[in-house]
MARBA-3410 file (N, C-alpha, C, O; in Angstrom, 1 decimal):
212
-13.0,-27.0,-58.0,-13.7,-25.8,-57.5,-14.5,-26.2,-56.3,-15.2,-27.3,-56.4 ~ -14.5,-25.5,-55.0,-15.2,-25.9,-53.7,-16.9,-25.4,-54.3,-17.3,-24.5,-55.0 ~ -17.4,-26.3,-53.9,-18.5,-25.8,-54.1,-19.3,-24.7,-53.3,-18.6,-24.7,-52.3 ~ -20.5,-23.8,-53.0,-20.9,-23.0,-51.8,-22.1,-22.6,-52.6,-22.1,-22.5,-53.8 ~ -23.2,-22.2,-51.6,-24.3,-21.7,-51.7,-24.4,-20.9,-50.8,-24.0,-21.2,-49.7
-25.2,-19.3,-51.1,-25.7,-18.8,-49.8,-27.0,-17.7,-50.2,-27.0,-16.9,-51.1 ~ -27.5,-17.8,-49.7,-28.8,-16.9,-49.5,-29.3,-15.4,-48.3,-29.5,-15.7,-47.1 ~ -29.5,-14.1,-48.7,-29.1,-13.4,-48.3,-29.8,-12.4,-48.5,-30.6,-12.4,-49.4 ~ -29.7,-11.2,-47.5,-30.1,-9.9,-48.0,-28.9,-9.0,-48.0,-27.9,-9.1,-47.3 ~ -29.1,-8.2,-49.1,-27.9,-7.4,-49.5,-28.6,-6.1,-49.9,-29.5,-5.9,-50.7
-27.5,-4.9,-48.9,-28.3,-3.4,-49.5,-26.4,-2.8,-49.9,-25.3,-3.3,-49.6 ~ -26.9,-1.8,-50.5,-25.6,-0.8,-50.8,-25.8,0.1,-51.7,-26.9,0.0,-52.3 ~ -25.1,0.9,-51.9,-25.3,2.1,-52.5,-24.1,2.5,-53.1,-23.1,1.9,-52.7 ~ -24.0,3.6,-54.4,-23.3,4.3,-54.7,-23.5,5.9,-54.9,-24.4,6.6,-54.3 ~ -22.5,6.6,-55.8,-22.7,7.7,-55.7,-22.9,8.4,-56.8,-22.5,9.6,-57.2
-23.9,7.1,-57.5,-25.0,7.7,-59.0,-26.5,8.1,-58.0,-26.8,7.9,-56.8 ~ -27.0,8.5,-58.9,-28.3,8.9,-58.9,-29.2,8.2,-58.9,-28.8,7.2,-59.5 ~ -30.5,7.9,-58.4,-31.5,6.9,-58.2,-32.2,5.7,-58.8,-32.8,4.7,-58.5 ~ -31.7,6.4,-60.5,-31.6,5.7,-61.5,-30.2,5.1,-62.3,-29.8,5.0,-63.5 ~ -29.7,4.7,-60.8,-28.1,4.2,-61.6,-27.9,3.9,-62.6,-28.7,3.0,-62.7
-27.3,4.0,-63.8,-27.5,4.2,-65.3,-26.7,2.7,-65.4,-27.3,1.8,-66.0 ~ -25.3,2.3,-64.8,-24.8,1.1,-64.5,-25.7,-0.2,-64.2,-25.6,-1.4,-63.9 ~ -26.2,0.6,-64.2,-27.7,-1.3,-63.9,-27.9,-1.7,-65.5,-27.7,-2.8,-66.0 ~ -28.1,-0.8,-65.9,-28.5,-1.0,-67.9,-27.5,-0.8,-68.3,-27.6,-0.2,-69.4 ~ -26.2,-1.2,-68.0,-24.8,-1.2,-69.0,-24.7,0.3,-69.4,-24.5,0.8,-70.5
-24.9,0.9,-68.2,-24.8,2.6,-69.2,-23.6,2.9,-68.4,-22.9,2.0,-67.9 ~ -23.2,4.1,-68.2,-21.9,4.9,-67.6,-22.6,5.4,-66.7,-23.7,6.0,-66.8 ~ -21.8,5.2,-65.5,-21.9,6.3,-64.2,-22.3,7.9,-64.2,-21.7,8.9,-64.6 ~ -23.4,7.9,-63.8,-23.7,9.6,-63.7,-22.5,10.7,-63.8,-22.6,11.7,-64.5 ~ -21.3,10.3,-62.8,-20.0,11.2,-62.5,-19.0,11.3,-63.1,-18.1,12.1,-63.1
-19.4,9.8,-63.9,-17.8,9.5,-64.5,-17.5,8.2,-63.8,-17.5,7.1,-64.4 ~ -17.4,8.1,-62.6,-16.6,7.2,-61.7,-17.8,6.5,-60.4,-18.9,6.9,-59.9 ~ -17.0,5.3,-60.1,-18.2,4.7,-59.4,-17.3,4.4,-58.1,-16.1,4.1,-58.1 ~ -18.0,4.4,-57.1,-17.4,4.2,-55.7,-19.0,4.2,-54.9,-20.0,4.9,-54.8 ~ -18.6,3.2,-54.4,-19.7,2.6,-52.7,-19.4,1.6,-51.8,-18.4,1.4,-51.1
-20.4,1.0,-51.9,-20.1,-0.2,-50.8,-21.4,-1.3,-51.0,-22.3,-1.0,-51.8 ~ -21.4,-2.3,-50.6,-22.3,-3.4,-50.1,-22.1,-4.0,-49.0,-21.0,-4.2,-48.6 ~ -23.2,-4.3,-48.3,-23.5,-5.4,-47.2,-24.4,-6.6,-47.1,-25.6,-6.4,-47.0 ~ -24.1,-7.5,-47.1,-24.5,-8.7,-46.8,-25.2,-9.6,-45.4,-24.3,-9.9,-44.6 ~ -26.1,-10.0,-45.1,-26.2,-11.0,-44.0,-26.7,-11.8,-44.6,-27.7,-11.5,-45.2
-26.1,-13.1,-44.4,-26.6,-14.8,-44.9,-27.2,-15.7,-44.3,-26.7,-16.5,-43.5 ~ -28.8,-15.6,-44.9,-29.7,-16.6,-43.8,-29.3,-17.7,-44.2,-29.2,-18.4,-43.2 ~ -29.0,-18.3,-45.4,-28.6,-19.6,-45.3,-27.5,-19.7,-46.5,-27.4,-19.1,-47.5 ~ -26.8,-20.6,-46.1,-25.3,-20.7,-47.1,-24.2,-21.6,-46.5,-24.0,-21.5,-45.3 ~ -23.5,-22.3,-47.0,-22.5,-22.6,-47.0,-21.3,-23.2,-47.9,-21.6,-23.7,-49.0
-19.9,-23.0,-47.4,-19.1,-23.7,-48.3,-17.6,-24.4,-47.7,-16.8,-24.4,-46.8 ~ -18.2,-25.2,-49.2,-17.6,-26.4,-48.8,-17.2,-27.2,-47.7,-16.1,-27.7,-47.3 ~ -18.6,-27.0,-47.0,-19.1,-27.6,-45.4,-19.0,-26.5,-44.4,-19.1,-26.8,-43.2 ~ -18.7,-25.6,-44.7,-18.1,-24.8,-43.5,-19.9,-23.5,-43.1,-19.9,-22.3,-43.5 ~ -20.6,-23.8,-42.6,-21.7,-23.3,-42.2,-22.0,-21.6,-42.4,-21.5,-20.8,-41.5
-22.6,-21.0,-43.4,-22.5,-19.4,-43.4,-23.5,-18.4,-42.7,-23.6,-17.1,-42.5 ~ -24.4,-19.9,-42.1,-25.9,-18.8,-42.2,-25.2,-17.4,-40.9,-24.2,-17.5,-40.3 ~ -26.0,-16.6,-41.0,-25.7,-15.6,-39.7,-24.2,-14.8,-39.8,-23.6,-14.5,-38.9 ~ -23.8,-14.7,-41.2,-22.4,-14.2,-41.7,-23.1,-13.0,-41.7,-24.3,-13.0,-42.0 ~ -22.4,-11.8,-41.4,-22.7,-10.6,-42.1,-20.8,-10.3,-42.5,-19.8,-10.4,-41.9
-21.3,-9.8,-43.8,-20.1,-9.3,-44.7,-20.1,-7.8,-45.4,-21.2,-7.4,-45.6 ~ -19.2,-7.0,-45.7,-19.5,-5.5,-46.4,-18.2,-5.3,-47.7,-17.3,-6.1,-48.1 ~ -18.3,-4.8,-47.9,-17.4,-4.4,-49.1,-17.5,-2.7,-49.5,-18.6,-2.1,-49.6 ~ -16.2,-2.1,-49.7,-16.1,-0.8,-50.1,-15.6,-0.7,-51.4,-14.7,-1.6,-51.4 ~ -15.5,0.0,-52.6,-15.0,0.2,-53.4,-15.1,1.3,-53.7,-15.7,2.2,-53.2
-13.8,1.2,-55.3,-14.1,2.8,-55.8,-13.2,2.5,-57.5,-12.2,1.8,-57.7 ~ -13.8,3.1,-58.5,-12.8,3.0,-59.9,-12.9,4.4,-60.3,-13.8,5.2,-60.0 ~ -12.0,4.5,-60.8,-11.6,6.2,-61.5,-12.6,6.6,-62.7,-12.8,7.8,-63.1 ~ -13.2,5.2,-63.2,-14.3,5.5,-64.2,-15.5,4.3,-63.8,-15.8,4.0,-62.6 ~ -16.1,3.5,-65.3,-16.8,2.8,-65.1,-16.3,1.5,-64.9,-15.3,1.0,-65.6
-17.0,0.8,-63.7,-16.7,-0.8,-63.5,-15.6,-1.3,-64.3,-14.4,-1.4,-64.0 ~ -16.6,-1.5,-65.6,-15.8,-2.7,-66.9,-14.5,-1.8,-67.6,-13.9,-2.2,-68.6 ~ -14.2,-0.7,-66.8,-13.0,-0.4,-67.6,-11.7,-0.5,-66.4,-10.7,0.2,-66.6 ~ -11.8,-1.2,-65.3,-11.1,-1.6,-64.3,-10.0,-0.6,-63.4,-10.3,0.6,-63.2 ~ -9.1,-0.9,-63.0,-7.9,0.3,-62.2,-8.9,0.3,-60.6,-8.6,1.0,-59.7
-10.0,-0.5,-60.4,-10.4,0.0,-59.3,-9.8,-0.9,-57.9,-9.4,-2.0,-58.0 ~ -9.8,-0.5,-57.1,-9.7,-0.9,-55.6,-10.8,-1.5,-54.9,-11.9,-1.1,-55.2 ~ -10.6,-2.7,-53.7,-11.9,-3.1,-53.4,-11.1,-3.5,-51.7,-9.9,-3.7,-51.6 ~ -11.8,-3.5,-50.9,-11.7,-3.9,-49.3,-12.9,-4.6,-48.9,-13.9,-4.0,-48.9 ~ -12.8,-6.0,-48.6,-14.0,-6.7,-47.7,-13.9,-6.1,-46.1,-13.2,-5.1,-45.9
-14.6,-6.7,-45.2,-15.0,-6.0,-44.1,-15.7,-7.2,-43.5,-16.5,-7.8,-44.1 ~ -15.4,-7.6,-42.2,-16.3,-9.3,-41.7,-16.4,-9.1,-40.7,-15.4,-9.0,-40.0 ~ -17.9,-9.1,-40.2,-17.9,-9.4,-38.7,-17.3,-9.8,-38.0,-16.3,-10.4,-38.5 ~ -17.3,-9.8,-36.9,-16.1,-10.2,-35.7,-16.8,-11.3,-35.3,-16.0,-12.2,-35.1 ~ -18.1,-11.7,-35.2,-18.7,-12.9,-34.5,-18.2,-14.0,-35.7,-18.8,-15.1,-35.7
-17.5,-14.0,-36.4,-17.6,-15.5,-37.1,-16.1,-15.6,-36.9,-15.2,-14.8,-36.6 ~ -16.1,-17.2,-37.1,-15.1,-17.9,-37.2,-13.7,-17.8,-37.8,-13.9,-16.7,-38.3 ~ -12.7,-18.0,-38.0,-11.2,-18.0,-39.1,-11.9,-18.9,-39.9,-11.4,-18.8,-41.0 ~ -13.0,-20.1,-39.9,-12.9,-20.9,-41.1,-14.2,-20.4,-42.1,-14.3,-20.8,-43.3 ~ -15.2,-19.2,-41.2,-16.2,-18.4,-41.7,-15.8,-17.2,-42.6,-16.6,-16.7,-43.4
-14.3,-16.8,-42.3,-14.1,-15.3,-42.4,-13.3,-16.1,-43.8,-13.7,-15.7,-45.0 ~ -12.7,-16.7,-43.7,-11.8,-17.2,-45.1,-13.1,-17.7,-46.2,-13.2,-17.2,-47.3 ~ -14.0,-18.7,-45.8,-15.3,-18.6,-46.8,-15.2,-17.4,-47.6,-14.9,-17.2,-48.7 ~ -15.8,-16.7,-46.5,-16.4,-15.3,-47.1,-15.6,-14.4,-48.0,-16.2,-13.6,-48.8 ~ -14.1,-14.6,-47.9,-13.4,-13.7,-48.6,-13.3,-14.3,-50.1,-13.4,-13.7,-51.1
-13.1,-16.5,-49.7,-13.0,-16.4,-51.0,-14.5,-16.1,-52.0,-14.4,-15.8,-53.2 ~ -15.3,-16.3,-51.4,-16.8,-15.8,-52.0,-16.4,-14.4,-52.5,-15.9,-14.2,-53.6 ~ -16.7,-13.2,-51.6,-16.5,-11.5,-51.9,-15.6,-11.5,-53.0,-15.9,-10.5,-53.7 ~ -14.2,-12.4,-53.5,-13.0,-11.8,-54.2,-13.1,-12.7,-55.2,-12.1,-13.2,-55.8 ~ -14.4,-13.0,-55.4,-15.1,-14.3,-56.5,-14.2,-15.5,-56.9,-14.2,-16.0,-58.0
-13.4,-15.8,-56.0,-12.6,-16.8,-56.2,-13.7,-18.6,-55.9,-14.7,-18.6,-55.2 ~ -13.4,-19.5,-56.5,-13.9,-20.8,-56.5,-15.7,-20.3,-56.9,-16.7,-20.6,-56.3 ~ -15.7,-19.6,-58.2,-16.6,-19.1,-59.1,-16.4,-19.5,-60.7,-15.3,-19.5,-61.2 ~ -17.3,-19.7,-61.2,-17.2,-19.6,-62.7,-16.5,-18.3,-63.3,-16.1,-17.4,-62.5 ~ -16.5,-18.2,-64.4,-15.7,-16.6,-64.8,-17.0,-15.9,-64.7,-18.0,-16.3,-65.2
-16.9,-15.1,-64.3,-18.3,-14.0,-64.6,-19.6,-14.2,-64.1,-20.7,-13.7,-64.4 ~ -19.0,-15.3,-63.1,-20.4,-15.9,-62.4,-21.3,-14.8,-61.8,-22.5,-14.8,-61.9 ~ -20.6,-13.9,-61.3,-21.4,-12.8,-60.0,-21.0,-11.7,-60.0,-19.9,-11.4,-60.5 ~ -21.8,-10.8,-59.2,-20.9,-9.6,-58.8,-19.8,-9.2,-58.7,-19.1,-8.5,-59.4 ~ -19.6,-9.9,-57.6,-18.6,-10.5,-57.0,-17.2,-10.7,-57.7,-16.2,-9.9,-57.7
-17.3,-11.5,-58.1,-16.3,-11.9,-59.3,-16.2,-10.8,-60.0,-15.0,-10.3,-59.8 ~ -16.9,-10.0,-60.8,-16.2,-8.5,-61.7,-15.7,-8.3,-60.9,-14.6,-8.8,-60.6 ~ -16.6,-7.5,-60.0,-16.0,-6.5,-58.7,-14.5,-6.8,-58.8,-13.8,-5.8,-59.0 ~ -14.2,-7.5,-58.7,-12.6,-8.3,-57.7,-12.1,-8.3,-59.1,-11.1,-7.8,-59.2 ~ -12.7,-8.8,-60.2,-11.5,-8.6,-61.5,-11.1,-7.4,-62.0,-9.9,-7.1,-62.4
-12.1,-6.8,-61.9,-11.9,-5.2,-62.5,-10.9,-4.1,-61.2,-10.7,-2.9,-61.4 ~ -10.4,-4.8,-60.2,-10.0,-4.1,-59.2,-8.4,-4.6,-59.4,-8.0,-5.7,-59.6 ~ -7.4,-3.4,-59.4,-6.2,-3.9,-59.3,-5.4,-3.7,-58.0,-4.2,-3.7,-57.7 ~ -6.6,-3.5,-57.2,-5.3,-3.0,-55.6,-7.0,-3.7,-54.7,-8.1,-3.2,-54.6 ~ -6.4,-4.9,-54.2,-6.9,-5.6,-53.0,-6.9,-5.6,-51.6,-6.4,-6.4,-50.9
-7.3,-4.8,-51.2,-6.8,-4.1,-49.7,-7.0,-5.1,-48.7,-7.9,-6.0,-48.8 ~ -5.8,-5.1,-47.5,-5.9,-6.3,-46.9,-7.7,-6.6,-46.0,-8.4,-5.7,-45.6 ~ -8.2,-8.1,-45.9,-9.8,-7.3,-45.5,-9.5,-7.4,-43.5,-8.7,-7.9,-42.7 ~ -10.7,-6.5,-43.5,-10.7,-6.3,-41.9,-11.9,-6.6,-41.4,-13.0,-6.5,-41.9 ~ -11.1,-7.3,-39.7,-12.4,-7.8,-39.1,-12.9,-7.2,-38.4,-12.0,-6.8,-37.6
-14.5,-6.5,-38.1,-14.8,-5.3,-37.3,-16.2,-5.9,-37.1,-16.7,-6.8,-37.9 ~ -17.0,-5.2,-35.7,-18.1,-5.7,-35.6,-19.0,-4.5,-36.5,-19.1,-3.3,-36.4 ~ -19.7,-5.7,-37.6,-21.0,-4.8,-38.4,-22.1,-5.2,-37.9,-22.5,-6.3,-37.7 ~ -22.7,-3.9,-37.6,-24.3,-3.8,-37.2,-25.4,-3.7,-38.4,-25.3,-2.5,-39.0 ~ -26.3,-4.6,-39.0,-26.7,-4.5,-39.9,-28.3,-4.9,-39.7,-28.6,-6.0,-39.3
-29.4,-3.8,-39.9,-31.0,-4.1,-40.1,-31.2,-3.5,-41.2,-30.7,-2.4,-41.7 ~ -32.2,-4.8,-41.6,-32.8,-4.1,-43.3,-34.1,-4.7,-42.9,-34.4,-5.6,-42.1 ~ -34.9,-3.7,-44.0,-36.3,-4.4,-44.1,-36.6,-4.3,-45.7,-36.4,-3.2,-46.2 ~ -36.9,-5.1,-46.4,-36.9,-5.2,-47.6,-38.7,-4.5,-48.0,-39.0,-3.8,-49.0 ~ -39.4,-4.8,-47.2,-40.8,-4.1,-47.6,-41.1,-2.7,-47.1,-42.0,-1.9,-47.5
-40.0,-2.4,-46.1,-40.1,-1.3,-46.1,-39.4,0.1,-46.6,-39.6,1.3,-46.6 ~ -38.2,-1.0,-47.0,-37.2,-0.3,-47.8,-36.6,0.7,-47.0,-36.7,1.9,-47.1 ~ -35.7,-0.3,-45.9,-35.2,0.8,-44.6,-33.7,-0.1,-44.5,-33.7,-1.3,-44.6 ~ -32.8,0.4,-44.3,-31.4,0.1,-43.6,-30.9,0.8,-43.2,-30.9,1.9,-43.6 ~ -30.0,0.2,-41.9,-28.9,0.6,-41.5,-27.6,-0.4,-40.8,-27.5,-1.5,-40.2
-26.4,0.8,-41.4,-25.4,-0.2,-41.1,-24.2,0.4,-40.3,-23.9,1.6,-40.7 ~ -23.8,0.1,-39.7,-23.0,0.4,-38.7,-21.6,-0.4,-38.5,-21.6,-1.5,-37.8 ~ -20.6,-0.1,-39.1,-19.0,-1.4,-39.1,-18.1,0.1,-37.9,-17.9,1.3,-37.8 ~ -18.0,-0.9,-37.5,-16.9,-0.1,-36.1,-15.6,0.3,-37.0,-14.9,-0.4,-37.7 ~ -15.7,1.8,-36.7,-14.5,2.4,-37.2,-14.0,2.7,-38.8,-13.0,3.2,-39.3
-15.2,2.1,-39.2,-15.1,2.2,-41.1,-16.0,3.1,-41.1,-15.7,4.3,-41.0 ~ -17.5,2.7,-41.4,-18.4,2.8,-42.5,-19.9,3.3,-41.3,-20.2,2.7,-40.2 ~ -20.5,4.2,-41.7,-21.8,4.6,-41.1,-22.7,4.6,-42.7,-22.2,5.0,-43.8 ~ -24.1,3.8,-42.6,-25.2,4.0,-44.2,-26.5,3.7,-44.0,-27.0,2.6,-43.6 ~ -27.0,4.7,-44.2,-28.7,4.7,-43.7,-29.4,4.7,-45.1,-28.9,5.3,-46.1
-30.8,3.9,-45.1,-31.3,3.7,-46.7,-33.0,4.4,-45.9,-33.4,4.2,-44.7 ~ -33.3,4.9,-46.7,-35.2,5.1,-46.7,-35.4,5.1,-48.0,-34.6,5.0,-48.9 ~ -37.2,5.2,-48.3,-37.7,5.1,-49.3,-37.3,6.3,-50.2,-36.5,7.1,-49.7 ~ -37.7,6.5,-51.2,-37.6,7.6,-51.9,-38.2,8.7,-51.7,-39.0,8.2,-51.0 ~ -38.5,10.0,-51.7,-39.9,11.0,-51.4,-40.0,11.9,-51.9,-39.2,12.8,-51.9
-41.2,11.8,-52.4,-41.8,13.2,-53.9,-41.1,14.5,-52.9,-40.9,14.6,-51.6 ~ -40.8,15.3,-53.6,-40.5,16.7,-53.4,-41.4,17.3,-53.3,-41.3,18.3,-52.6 ~ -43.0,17.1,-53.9,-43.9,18.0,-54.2,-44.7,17.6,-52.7,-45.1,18.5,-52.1 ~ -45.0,15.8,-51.9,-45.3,16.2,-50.9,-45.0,15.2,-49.9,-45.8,14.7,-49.1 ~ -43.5,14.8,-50.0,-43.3,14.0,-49.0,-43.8,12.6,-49.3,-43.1,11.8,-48.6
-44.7,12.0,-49.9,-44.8,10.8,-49.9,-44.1,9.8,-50.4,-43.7,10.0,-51.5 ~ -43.9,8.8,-50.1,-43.1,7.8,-50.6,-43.5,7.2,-52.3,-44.6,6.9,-52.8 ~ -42.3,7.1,-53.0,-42.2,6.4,-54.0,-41.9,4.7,-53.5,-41.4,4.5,-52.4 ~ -42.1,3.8,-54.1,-41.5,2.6,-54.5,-41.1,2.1,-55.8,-42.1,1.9,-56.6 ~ -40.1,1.8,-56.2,-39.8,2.2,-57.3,-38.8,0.6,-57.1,-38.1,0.4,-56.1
-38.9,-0.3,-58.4,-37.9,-1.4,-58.6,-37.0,-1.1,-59.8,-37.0,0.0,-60.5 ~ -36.1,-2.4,-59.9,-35.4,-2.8,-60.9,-35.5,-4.2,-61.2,-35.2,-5.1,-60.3 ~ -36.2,-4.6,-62.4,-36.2,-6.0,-62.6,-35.0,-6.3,-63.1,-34.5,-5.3,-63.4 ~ -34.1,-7.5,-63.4,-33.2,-7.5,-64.2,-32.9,-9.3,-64.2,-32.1,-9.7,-63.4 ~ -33.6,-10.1,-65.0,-33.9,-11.4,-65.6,-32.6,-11.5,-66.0,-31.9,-10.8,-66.7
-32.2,-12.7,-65.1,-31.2,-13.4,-65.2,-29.9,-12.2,-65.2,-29.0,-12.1,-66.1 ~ -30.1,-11.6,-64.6,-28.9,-10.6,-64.1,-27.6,-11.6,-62.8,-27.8,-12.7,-62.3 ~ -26.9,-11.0,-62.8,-25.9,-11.2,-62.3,-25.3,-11.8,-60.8,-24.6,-12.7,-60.2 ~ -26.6,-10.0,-60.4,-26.5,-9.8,-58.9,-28.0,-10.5,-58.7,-28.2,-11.5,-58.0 ~ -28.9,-9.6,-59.4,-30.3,-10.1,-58.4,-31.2,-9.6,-59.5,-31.0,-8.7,-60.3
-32.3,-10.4,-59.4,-33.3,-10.4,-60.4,-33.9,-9.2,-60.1,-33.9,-8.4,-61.1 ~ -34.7,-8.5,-58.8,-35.3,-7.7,-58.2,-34.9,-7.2,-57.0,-34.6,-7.8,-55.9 ~ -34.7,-5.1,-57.3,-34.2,-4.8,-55.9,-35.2,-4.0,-56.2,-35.9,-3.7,-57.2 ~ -35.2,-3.5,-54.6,-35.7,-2.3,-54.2,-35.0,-1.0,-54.5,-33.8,-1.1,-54.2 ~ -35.3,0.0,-54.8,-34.8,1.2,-55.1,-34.7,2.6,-53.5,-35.6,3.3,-52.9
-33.7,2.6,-53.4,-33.8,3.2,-52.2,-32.7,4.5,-52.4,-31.7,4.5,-53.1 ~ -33.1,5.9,-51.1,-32.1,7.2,-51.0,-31.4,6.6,-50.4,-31.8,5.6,-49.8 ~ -29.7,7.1,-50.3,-29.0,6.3,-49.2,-28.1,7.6,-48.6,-28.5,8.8,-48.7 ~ -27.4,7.4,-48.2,-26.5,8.0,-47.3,-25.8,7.4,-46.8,-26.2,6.8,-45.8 ~ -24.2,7.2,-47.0,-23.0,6.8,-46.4,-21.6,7.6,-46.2,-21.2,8.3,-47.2
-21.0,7.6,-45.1,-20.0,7.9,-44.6,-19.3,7.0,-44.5,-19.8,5.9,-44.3 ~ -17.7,7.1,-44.6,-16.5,6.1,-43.9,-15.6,6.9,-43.1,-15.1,7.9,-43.5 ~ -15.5,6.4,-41.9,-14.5,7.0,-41.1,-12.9,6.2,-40.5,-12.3,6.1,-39.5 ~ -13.0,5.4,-42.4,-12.0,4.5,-41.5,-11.7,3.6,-42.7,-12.5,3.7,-43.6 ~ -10.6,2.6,-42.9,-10.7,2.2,-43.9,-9.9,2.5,-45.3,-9.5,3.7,-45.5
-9.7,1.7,-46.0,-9.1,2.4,-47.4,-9.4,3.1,-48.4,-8.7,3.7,-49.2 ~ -10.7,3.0,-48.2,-11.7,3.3,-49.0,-12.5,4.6,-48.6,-13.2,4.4,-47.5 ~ -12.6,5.8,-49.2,-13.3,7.2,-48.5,-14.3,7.1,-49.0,-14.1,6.7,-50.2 ~ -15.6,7.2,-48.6,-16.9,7.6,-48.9,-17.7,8.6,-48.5,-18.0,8.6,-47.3 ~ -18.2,9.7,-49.1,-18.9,10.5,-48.2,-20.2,11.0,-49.7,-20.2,12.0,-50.5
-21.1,10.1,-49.4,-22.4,10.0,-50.5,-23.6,10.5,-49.5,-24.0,10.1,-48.4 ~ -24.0,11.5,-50.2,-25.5,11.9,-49.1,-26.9,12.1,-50.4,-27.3,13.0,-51.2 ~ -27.4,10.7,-50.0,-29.2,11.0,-51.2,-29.0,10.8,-52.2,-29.5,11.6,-53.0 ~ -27.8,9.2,-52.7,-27.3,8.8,-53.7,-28.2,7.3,-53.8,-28.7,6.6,-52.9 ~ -28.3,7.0,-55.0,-28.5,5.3,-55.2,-28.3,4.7,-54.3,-27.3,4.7,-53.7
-29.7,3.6,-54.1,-29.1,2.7,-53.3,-30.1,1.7,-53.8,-30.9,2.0,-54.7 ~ -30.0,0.1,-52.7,-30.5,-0.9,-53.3,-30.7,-2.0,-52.1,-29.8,-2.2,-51.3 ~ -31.7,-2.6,-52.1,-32.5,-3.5,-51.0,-32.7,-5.0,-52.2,-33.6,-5.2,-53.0 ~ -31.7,-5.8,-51.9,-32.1,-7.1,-52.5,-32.1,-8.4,-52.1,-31.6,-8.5,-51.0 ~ -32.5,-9.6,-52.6,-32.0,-10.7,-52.0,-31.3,-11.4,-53.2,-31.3,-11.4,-54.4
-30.7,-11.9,-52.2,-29.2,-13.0,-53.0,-29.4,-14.1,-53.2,-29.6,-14.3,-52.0 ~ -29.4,-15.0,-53.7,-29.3,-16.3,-53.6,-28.0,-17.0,-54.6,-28.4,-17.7,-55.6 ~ -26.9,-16.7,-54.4,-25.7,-17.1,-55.2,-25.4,-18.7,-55.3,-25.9,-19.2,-54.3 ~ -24.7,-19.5,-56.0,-23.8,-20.7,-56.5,-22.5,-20.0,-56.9,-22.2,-18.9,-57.4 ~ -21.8,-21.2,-56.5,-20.2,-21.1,-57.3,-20.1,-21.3,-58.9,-19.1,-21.2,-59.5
-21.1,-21.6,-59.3,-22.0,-21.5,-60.9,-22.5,-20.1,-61.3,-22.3,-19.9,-62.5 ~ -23.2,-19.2,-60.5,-23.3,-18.0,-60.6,-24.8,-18.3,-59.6,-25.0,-19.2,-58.8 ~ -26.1,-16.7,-59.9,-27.4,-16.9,-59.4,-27.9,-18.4,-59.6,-27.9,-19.0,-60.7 ~ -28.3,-18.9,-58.5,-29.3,-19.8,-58.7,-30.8,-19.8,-60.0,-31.5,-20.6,-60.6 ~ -30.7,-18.8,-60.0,-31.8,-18.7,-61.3,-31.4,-18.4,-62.3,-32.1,-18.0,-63.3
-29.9,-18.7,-62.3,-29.8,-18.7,-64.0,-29.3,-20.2,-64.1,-28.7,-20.5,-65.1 ~ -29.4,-21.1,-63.3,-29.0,-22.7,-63.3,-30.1,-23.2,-63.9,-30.2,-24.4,-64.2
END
């Protein structure tokens, strides 16, 4: 197994409700789950091959919940990195050179039975994790804007977490409205004021660093 580390911020959304019930092993608000993630890597590498300043995305979708599989998945990789950056990343995203069940990552890609070829496109990606803002921009795919949450009664912001100890993806995200479009791509998305999520990563080919 090559070994790799990387560290990161990661937002994405789907098209449950604000309290994605799939965080607590429950079922999808709709029945079915479909979104996306994005990635940029302050520091990482594998198996020598340098990651920091990767930005990566991912689209999916399953006919039901995650763990009951049939779903489809497409990576998405900046244009500024390398052929020996862009191959890292895929085998990272499609949880290959992972423990079984190390990560996200890894379900994601097992539970998926149609691997769409991945495409290299320039992604534009700002997050602010304290203020619980993103946006993402992949040429010709994907448009996804994140804000805070806001009372109905007077506009003010919520902040609102998810702890989850020795979880998978991430111990602590931010809870965020999102909004995404794809205009491109295998994968159709059109979520407006659905779940979303502001986290940081810190992954091993072992799984989270905090569960080592």
């Amino acid at each position: 197994m090559i070994e790799w580390h990387l560290e990161g911020i990661q937002y994405g959304s789907c098209n449950c409700d604000h309290a994605c019930p799939c965080q607590f092993e429950g079922l999808p608000n709709y029945g079915h789950c479909q979104g996306f993630d994005v990635i940029r890597v302050e520091k990482g590498s594998f198996g020598g091959v340098d990651l920091k300043g990767v930005v990566a995305a991912a689209t999916f979708a399953w006919p039901g919940p995650i763990f009951e599989g049939k779903g489809q998945l497409q990576l998405i990789i900046d244009d500024r990195t390398s052929e020996q950056q862009q191959h890292a990343m895929e085998q990272v995203l499609h949880g290959k050179e992972t423990v079984d069940a190390g990560t996200h990552w890894w379900v994601f890609s097992a539970m998926s039975d149609t691997i769409h070829e991945t495409l290299v496109r320039r992604i534009d990606y700002d997050v602010d994790v304290d203020a619980r803002t993103a946006s993402v921009n992949i040429e010709g795919i994907l448009e996804s804007s994140a804000e805070s949450i806001k009372s109905p009664v007077d506009g003010s912001e919520h902040r609102v977490k998810i702890q989850i100890p020795h979880g998978i993806e991430f111990e602590t995200a931010e809870i965020v409205n999102a909004t995404t479009r794809t205009t491109g791509g295998a994968i159709q998305l059109g979520l407006d004021d659905t779940y979303g999520q502001i986290c940081l990563i810190h992954h091993t080919h072992e799984g989270p660093a905090y569960n080592l």
